[in-house]
Kinemage of the C-alpha trace (Angstrom):
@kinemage 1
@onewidth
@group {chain A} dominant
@subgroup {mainchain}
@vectorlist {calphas} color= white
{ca unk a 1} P 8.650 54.698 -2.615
{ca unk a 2} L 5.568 54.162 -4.683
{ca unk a 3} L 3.932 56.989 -3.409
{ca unk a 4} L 6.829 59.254 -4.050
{ca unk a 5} L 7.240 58.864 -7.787
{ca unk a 6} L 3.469 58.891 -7.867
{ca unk a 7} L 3.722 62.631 -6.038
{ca unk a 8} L 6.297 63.251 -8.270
{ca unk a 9} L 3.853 62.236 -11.719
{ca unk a 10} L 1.349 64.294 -10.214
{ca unk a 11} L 3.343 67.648 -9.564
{ca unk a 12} L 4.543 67.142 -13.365
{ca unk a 13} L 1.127 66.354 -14.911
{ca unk a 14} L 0.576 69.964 -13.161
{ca unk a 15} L 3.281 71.275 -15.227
{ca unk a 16} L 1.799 69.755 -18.372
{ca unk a 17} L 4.159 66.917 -19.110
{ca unk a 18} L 2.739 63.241 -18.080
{ca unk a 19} L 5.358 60.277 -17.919
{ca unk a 20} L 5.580 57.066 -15.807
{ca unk a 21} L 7.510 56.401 -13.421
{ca unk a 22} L 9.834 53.145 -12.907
{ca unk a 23} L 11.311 52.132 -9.347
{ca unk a 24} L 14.542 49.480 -9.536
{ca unk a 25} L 15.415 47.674 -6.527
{ca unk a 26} L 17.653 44.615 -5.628
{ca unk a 27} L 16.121 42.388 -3.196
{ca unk a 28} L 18.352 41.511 -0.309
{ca unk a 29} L 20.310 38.533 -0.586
{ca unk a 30} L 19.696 38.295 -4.424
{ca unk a 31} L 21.414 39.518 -7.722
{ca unk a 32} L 18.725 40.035 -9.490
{ca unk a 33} L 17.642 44.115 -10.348
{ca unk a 34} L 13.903 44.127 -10.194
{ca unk a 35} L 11.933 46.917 -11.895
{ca unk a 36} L 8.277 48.161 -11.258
{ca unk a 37} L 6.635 50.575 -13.321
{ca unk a 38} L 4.038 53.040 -12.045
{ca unk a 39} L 1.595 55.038 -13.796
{ca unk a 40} L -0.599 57.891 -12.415
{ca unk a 41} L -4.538 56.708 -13.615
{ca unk a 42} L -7.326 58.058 -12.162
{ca unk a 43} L -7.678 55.654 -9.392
{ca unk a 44} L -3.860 56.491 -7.984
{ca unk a 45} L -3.807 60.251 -8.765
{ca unk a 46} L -7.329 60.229 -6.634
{ca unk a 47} L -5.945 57.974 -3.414
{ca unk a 48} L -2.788 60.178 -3.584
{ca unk a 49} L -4.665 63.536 -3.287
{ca unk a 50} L -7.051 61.582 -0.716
{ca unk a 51} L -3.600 60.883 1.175
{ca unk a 52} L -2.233 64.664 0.216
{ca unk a 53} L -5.476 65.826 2.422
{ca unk a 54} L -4.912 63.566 4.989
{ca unk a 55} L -1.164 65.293 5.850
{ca unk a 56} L -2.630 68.515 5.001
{ca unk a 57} L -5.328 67.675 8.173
{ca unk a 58} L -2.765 66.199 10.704
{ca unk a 59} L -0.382 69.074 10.282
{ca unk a 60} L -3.359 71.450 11.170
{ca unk a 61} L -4.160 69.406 14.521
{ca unk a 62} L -2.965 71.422 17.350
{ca unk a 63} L -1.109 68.352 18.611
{ca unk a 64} L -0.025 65.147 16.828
{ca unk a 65} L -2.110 62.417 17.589
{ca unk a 66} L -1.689 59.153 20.090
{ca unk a 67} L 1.113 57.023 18.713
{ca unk a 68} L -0.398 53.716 17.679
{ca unk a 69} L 1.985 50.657 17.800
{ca unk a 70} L 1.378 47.697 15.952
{ca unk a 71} L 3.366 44.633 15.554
{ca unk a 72} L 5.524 44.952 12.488
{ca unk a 73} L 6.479 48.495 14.456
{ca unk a 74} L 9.212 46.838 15.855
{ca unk a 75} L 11.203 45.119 12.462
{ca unk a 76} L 10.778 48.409 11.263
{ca unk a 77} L 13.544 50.597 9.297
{ca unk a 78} L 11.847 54.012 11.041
{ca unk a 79} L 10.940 52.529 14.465
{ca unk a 80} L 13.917 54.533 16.386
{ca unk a 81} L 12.413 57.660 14.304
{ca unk a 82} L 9.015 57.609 15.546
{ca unk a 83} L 9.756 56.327 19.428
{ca unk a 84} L 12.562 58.181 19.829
């Protein structure tokens, strides 16, 4: 989620118009709201378009490359997404 409000801060620093972002969450099995800001610096906005150029190269490979599985692969939200 981080990196998607930090995409979105980027496309609107484009536009002119710099904000910060805030994500709110409830942890399961708790009450409590938690909130966590995020702010596009220099050090994020570069590791996001470092990340932005890594897409860009994958979806120019003529095939998708070997599927790597780790561990945590299987206690994961997405695992029936990317084995499927």
């Amino acid at each position: 989620v981080k990196w998607q409000v930090l995409l979105y801060l980027y496309k609107l620093k484009q536009k002119g118009v710099e904000r910060k972002g805030k994500i709110e969450f409830i942890e399961k099995k708790k009450q409590n709201k938690k909130i966590h800001y995020v702010e596009l610096d220099e050090v994020s906005e570069k590791e996001l378009l470092e990340v932005l150029q890594k897409i860009s190269d994958l979806i120019e490979l003529p095939k998708p490359p070997e599927v790597v599985v780790e561990n945590h692969c299987k206690k994961c939200a997405y695992y029936e997404y990317c084995f499927i």
